[in-house]
ZAZANU-618542 format. One record per residue: y, z, x of N, C-alpha, C, O, CB in turn; residue in three letters. Coordinates in nm, 2 decimals. Glycine has a CB too. Layout:
N
+--------+--------+--------+--------+--------+--------+--------+--------+--------+--------+--------+--------+--------+--------+--------+--------+
|     ny |     nz |     nx |    cay |    caz |    cax |     cy |     cz |     cx |     oy |     oz |     ox |    cby |    cbz |    cbx | residu |
+--------+--------+--------+--------+--------+--------+--------+--------+--------+--------+--------+--------+--------+--------+--------+--------+
|      Y |      Z |      X |      Y |      Z |      X |      Y |      Z |      X |      Y |      Z |      X |      Y |      Z |      X |    ALA |
...
+--------+--------+--------+--------+--------+--------+--------+--------+--------+--------+--------+--------+--------+--------+--------+--------+
end
This chain:
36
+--------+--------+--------+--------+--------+--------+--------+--------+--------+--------+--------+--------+--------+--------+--------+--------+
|     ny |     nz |     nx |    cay |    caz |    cax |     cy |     cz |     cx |     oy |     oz |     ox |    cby |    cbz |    cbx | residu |
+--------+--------+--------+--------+--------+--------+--------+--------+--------+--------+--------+--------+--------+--------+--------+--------+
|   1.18 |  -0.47 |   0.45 |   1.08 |  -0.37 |   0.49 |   1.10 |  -0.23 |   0.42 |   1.20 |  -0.24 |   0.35 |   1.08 |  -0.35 |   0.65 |    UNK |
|   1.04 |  -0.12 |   0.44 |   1.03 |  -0.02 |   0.35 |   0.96 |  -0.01 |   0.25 |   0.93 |   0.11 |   0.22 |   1.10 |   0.00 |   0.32 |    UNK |
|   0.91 |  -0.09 |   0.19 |   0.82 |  -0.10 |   0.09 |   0.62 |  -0.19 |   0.15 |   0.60 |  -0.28 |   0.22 |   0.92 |  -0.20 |  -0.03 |    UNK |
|   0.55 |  -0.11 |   0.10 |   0.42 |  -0.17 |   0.12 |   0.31 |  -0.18 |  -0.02 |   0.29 |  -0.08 |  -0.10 |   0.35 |  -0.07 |   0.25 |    UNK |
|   0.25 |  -0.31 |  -0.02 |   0.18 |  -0.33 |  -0.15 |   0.05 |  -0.25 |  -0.14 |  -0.01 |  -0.27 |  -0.04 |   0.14 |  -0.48 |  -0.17 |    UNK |
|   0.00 |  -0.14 |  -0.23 |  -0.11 |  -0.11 |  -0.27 |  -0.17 |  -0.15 |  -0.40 |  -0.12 |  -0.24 |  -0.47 |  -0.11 |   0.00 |  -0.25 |    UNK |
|  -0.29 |  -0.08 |  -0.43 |  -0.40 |  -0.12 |  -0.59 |  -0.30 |  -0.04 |  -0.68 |  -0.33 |  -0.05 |  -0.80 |  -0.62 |  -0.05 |  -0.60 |    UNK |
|  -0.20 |   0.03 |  -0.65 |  -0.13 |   0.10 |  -0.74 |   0.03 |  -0.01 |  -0.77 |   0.11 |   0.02 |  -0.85 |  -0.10 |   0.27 |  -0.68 |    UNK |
|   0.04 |  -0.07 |  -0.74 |   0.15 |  -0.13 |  -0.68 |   0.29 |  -0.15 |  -0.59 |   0.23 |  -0.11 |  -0.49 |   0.16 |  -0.15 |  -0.74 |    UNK |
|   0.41 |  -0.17 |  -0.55 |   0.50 |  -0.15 |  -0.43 |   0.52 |  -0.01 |  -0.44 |   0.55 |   0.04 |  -0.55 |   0.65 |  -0.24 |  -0.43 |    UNK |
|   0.50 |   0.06 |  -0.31 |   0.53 |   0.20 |  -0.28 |   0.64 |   0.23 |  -0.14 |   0.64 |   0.17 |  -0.03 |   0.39 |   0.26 |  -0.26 |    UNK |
|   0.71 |   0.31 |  -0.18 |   0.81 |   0.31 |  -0.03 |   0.73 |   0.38 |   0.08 |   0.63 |   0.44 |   0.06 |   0.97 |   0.41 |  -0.04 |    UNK |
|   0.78 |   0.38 |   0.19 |   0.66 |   0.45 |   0.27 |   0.71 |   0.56 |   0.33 |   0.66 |   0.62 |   0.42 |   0.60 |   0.38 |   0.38 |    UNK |
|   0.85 |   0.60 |   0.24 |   0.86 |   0.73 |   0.25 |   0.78 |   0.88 |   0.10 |   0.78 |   1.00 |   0.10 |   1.03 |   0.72 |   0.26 |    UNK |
|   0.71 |   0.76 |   0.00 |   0.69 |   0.82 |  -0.10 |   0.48 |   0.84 |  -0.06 |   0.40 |   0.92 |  -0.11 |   0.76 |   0.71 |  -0.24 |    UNK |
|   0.46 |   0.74 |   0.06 |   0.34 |   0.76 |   0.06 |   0.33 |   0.76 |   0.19 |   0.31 |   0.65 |   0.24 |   0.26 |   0.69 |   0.00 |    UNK |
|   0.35 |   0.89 |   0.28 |   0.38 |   0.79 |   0.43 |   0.19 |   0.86 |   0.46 |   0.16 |   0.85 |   0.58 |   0.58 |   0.87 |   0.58 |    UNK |
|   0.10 |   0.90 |   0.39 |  -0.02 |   0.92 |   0.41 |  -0.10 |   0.80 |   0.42 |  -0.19 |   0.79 |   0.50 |  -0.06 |   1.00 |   0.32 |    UNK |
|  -0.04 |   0.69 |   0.32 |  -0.11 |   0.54 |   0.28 |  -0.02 |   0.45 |   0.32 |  -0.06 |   0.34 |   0.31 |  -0.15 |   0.51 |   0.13 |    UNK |
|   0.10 |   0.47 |   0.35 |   0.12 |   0.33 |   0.40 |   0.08 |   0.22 |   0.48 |   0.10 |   0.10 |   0.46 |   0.17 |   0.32 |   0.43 |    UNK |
|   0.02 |   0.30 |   0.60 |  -0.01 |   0.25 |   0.72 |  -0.13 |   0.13 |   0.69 |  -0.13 |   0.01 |   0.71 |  -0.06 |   0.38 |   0.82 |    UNK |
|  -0.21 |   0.22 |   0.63 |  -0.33 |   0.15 |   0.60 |  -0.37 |   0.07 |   0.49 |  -0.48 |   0.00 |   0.48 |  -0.40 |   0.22 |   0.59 |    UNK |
|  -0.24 |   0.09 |   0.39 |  -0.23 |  -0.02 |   0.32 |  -0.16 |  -0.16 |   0.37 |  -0.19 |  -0.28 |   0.33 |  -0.18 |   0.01 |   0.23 |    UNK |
|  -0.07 |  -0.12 |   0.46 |  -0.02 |  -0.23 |   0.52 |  -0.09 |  -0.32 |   0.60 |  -0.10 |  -0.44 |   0.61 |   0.07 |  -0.20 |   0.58 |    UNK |
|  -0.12 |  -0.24 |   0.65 |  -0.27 |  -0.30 |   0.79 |  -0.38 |  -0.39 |   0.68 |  -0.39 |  -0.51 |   0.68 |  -0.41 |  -0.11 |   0.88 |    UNK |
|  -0.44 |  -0.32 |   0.61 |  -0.55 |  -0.40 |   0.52 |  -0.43 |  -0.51 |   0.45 |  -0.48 |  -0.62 |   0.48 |  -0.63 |  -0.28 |   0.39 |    UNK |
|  -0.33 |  -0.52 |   0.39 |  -0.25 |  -0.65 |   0.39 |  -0.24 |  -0.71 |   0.45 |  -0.27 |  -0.82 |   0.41 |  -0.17 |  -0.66 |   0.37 |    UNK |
|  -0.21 |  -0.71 |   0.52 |  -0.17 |  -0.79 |   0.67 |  -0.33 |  -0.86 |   0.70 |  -0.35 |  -0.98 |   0.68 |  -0.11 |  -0.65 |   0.82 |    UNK |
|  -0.44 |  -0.78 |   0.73 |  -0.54 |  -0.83 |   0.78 |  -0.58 |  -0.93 |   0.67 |  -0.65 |  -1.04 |   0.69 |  -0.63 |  -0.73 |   0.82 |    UNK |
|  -0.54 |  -0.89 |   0.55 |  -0.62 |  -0.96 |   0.42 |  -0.49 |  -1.10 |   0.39 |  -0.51 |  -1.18 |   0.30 |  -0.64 |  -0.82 |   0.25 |    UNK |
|  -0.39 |  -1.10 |   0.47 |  -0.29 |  -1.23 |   0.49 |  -0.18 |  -1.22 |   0.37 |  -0.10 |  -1.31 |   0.34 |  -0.40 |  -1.38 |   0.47 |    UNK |
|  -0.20 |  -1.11 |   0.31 |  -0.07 |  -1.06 |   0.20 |   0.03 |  -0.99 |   0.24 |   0.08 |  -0.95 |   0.13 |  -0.12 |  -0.98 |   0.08 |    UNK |
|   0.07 |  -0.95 |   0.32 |   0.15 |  -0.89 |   0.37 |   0.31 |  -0.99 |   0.36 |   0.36 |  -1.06 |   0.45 |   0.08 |  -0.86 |   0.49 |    UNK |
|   0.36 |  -0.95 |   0.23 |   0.49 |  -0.95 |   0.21 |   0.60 |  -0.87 |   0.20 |   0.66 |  -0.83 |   0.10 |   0.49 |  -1.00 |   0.13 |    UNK |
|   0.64 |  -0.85 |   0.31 |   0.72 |  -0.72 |   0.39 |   0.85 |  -0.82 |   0.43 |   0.83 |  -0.94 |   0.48 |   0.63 |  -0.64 |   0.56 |    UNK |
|   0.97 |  -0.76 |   0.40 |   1.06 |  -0.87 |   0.39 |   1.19 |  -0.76 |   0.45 |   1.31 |  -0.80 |   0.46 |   1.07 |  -0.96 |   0.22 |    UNK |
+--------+--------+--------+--------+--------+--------+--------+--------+--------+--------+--------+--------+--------+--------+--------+--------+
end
């Protein structure tokens, strides 16, 4: 954990904590959510 996939590619979610959330969520809902 700490990292979340966006269209930019792996970001920490201390480097984006504006977009993580919602990138994670849209992963997750979209079934890609590889958070380890």
């Amino acid at each position: 954990m700490g990292q979340v996939r966006t269209s930019g590619g792996w970001k920490s979610k201390r480097e984006s904590q504006g977009l993580w959330w919602p990138a994670s969520l849209a992963g997750w809902l979209a079934g890609g959510e590889d958070e380890s």
